[in-house]
C-alpha positions in Angstrom: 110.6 105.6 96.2 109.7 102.7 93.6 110.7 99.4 94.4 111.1 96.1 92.0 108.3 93.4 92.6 108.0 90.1 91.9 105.0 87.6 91.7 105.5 83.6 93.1 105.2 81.1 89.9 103.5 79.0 92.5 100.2 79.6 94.1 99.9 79.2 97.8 98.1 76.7 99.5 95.0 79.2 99.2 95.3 79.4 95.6 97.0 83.2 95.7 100.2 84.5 94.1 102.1 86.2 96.5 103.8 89.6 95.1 107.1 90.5 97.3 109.1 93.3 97.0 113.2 92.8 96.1 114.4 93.0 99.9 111.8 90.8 101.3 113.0 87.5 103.3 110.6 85.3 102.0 111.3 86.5 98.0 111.3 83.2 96.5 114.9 82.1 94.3 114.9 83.6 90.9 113.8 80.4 88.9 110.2 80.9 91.1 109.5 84.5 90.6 108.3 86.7 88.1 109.6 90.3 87.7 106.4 92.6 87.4 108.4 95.8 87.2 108.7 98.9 89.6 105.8 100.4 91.2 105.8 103.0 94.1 102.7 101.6 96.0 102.1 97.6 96.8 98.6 98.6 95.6 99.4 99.0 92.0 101.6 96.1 91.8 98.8 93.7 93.4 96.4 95.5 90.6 98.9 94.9 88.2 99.5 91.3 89.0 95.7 90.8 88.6 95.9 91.3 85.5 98.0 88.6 84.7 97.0 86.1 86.9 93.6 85.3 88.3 94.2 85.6 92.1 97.7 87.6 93.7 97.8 89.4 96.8 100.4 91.0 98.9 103.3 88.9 100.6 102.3 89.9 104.6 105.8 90.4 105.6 106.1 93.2 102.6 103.0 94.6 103.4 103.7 95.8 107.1 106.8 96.8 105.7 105.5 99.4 102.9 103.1 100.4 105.6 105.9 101.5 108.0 108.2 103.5 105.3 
């Protein structure tokens, strides 16, 4: 099943994106995300988000999550 993800506008304090999945708890409000489009593995969607930005990595808390479905 594909989900919609979405990259932070803002870098963390380590100098990462964060890319979060629609239901995540920590997804930040819609003015500080980016929609980077439906993927079916957070894999692709961090390789995607590479692309655009220099450094993004998985949001933890979606992580453990994907790895449990």
């Amino acid at each position: 099943m594909s989900l919609f993800y979405y990259a932070e506008k803002r870098m963390s304090v380590s100098g990462t994106r964060l890319v979060h999945n629609a239901g995540c708890p920590n997804l930040p409000e819609a003015r500080e995300r980016i929609f980077l489009g439906s993927f079916l593995h957070m894999g692709f969607v961090v390789q995607a988000a590479n692309i655009w930005y220099f450094r993004a990595g998985p949001c933890l808390l979606c992580l453990a999550r994907h790895r449990r479905e």
